[in-house]
SEFIZA-3560 file (N, C-alpha, C; in Angstrom, 3 decimals):
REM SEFIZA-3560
<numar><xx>-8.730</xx><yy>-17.123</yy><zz>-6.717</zz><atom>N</atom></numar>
<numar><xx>-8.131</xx><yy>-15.828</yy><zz>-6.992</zz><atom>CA</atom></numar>
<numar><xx>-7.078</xx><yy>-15.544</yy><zz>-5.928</zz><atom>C</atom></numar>
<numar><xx>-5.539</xx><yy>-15.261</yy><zz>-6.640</zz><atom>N</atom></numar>
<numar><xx>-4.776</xx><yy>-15.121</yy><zz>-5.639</zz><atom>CA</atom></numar>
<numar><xx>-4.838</xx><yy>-13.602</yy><zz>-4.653</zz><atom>C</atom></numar>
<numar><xx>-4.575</xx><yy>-13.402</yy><zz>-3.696</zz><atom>N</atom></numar>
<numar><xx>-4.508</xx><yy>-12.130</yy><zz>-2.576</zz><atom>CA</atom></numar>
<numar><xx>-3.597</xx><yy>-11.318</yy><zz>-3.511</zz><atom>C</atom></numar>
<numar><xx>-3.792</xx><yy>-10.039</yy><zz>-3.215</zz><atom>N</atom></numar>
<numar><xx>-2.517</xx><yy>-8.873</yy><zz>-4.119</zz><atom>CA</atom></numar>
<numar><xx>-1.202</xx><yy>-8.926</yy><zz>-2.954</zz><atom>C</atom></numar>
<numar><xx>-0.750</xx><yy>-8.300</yy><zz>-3.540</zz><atom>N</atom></numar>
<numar><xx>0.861</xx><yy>-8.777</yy><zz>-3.059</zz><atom>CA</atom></numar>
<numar><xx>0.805</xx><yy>-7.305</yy><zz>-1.689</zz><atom>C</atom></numar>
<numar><xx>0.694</xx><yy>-6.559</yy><zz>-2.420</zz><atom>N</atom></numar>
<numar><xx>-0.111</xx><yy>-5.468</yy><zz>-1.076</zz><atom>CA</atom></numar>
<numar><xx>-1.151</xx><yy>-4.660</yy><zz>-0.925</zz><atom>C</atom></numar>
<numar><xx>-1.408</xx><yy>-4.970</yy><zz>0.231</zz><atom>N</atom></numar>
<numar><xx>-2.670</xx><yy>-4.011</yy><zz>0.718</zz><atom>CA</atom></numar>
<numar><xx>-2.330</xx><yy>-2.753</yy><zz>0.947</zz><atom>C</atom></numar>
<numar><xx>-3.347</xx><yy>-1.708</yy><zz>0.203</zz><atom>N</atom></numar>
<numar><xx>-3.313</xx><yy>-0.560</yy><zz>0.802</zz><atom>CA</atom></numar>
<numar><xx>-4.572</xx><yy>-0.424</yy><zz>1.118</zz><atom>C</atom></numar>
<numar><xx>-4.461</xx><yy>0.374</yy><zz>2.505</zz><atom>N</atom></numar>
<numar><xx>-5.692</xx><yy>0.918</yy><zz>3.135</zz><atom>CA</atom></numar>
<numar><xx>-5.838</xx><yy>2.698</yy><zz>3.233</zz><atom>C</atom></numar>
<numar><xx>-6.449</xx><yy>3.587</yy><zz>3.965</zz><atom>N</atom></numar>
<numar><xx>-6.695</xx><yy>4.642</yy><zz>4.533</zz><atom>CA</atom></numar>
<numar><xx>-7.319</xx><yy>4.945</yy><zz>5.276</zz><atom>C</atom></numar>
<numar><xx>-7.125</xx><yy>5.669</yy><zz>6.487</zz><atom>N</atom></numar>
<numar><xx>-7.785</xx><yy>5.794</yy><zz>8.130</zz><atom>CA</atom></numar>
<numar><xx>-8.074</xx><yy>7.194</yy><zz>7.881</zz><atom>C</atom></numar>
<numar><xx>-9.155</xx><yy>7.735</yy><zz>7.662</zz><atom>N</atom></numar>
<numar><xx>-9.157</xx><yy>9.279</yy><zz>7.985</zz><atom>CA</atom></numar>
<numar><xx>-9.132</xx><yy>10.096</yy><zz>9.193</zz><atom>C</atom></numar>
<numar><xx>-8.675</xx><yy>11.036</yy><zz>9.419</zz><atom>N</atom></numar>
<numar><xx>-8.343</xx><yy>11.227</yy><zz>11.087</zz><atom>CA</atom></numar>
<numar><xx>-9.010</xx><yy>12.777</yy><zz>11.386</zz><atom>C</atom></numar>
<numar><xx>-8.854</xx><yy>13.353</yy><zz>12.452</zz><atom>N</atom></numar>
<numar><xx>-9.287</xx><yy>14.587</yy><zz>12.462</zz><atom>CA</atom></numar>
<numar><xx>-8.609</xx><yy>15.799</yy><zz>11.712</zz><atom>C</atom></numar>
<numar><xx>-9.537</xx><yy>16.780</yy><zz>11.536</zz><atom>N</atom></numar>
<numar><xx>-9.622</xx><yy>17.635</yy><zz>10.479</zz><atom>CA</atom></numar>
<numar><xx>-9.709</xx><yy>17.329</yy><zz>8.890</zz><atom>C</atom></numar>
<numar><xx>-9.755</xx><yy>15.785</yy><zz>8.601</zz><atom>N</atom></numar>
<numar><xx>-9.867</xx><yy>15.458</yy><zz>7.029</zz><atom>CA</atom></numar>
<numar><xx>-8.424</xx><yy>14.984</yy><zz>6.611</zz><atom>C</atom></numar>
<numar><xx>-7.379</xx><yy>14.941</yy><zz>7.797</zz><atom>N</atom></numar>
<numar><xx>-6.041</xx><yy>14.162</yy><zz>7.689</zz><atom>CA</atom></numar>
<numar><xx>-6.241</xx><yy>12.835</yy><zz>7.007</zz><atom>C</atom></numar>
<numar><xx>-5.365</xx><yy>12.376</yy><zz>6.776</zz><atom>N</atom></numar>
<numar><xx>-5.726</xx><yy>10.661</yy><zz>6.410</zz><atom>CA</atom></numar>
<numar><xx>-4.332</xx><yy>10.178</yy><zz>6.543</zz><atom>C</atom></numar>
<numar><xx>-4.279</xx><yy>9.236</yy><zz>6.936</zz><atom>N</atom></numar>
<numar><xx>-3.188</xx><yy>7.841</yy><zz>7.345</zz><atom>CA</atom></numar>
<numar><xx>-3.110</xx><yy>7.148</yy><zz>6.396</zz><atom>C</atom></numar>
<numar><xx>-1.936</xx><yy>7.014</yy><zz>5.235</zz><atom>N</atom></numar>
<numar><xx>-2.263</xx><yy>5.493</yy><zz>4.190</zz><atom>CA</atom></numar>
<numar><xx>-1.407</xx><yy>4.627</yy><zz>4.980</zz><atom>C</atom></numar>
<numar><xx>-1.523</xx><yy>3.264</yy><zz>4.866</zz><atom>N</atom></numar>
<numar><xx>-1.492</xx><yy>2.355</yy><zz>4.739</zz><atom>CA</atom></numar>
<numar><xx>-0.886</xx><yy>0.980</yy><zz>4.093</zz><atom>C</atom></numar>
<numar><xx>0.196</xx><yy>0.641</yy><zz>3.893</zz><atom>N</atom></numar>
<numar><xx>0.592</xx><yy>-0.070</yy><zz>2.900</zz><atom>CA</atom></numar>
<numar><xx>1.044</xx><yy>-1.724</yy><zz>3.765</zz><atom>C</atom></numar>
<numar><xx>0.337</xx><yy>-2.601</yy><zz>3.535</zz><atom>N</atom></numar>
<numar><xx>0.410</xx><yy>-3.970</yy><zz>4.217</zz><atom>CA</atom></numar>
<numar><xx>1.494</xx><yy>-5.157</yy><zz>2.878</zz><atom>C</atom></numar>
<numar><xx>2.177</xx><yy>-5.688</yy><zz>3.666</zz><atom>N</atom></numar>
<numar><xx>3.015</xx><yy>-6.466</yy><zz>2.362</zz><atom>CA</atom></numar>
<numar><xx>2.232</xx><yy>-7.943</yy><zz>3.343</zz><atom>C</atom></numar>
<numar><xx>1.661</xx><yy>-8.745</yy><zz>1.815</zz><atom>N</atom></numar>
<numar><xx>1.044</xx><yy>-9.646</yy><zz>1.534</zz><atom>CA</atom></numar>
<numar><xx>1.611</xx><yy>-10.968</yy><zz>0.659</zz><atom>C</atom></numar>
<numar><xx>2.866</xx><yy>-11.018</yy><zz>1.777</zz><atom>N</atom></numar>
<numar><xx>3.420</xx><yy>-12.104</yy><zz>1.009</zz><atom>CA</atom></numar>
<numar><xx>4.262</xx><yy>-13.460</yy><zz>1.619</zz><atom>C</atom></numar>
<numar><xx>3.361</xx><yy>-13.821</yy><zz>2.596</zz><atom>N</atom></numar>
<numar><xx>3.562</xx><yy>-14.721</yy><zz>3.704</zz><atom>CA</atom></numar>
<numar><xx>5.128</xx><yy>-15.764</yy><zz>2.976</zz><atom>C</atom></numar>
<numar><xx>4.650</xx><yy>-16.637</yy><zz>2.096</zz><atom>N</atom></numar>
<numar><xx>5.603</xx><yy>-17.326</yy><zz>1.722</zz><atom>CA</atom></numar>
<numar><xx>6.801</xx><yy>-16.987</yy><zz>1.528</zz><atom>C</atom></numar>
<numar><xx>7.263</xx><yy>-15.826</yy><zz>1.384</zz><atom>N</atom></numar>
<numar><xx>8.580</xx><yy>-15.102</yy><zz>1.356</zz><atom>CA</atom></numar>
<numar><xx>8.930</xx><yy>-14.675</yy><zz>2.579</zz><atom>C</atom></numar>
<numar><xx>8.192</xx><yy>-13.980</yy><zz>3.356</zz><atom>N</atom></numar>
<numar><xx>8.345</xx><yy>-13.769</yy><zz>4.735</zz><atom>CA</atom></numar>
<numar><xx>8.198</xx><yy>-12.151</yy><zz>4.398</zz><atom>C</atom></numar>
<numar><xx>7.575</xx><yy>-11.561</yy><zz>3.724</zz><atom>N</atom></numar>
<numar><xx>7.444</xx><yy>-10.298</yy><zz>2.851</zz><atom>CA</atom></numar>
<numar><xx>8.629</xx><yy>-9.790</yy><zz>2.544</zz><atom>C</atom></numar>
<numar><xx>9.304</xx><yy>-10.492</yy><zz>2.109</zz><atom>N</atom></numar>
<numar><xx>10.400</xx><yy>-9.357</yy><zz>1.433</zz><atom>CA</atom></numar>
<numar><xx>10.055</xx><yy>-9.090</yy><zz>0.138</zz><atom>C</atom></numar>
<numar><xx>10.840</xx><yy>-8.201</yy><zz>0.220</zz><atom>N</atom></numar>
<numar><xx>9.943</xx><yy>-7.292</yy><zz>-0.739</zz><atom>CA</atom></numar>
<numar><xx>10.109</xx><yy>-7.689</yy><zz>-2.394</zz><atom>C</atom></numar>
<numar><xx>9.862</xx><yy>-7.493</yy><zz>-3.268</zz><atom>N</atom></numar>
<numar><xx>10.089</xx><yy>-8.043</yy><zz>-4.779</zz><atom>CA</atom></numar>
<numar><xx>9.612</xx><yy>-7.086</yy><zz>-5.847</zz><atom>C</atom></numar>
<numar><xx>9.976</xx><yy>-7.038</yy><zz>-6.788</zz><atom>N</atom></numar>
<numar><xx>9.661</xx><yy>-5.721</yy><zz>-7.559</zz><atom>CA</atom></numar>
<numar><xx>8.633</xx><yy>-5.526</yy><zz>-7.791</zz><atom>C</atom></numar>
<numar><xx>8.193</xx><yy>-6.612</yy><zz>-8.125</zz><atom>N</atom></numar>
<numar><xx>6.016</xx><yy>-6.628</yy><zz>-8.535</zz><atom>CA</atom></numar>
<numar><xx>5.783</xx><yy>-5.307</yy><zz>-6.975</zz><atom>C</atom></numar>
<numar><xx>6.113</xx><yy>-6.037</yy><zz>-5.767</zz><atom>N</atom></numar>
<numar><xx>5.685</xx><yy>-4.898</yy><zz>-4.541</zz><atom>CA</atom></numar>
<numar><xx>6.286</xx><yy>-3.889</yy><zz>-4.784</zz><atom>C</atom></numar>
<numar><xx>7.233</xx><yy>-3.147</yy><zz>-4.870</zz><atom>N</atom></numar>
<numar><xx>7.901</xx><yy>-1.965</yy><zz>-4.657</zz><atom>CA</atom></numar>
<numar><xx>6.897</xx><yy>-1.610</yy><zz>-6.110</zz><atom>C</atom></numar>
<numar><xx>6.989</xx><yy>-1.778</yy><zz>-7.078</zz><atom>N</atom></numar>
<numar><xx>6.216</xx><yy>-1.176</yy><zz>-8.299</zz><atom>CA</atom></numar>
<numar><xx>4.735</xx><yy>-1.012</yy><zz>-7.858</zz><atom>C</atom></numar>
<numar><xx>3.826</xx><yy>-1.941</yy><zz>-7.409</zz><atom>N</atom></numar>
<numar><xx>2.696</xx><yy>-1.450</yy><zz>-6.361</zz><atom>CA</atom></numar>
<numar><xx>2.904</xx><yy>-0.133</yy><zz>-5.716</zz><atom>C</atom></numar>
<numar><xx>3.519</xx><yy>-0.333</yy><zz>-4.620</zz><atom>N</atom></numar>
<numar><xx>3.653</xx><yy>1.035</yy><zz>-3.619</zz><atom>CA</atom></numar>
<numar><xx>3.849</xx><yy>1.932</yy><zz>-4.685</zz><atom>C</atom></numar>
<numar><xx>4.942</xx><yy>2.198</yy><zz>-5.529</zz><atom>N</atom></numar>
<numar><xx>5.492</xx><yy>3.250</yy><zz>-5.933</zz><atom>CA</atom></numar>
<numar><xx>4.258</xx><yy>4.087</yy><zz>-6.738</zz><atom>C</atom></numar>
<numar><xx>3.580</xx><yy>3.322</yy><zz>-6.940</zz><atom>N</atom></numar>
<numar><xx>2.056</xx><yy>4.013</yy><zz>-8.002</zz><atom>CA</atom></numar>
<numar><xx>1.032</xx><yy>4.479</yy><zz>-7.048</zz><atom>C</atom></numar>
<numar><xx>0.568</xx><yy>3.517</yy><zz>-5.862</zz><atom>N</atom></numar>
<numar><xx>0.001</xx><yy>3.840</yy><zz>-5.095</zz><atom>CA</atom></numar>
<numar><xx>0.440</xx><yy>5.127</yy><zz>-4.230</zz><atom>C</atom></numar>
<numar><xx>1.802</xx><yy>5.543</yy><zz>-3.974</zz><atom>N</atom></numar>
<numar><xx>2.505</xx><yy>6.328</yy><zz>-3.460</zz><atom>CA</atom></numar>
<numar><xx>2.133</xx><yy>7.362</yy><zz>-4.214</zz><atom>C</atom></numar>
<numar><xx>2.092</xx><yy>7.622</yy><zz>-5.302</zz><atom>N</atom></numar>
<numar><xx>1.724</xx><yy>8.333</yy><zz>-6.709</zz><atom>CA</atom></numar>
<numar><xx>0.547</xx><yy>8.775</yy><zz>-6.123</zz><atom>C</atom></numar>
<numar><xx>0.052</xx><yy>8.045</yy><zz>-6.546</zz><atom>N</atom></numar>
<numar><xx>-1.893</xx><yy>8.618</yy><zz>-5.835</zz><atom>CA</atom></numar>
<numar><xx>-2.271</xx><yy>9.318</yy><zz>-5.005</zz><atom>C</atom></numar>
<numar><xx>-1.388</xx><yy>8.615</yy><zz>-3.701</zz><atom>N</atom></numar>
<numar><xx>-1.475</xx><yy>9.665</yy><zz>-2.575</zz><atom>CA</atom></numar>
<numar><xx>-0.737</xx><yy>10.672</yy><zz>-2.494</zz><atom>C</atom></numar>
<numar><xx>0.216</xx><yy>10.994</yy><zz>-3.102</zz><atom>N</atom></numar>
<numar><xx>0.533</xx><yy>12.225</yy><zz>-3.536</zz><atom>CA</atom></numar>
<numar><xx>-0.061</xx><yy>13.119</yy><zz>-4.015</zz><atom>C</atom></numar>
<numar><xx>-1.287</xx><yy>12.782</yy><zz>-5.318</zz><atom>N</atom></numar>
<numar><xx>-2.152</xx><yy>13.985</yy><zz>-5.834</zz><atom>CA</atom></numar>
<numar><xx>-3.166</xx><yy>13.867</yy><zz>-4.795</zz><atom>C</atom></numar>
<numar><xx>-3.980</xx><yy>13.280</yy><zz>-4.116</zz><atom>N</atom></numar>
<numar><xx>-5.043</xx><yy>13.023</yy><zz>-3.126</zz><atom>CA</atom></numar>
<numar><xx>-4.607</xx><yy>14.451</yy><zz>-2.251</zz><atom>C</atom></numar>
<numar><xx>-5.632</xx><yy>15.142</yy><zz>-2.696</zz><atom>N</atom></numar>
<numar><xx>-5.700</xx><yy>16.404</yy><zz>-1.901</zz><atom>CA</atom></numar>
<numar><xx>-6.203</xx><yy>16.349</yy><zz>-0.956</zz><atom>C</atom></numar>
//
């Protein structure tokens, strides 16, 4: 099973803050970036946007 192209994580911090996270997972390119990734983030970005 191949690795996803990026990792997202979240660190929760004081008062219930949270830190996301977005790791590019794409050694063989040297991570530059490629649309499959930017279309990742951009949804995930989405999410953490409604994440109250």
């Amino acid at each position: 099973m191949s690795e996803p192209a990026v990792l997202f994580n979240e660190k929760v911090c004081n008062g219930g803050k949270k830190i996301a996270i977005a790791t590019l997972n794409a050694e063989k390119s040297l991570n530059s970036l490629s649309l499959e990734m930017v279309d990742l983030i951009a949804a995930q970005a989405d999410k953490w946007e409604q994440d109250d």
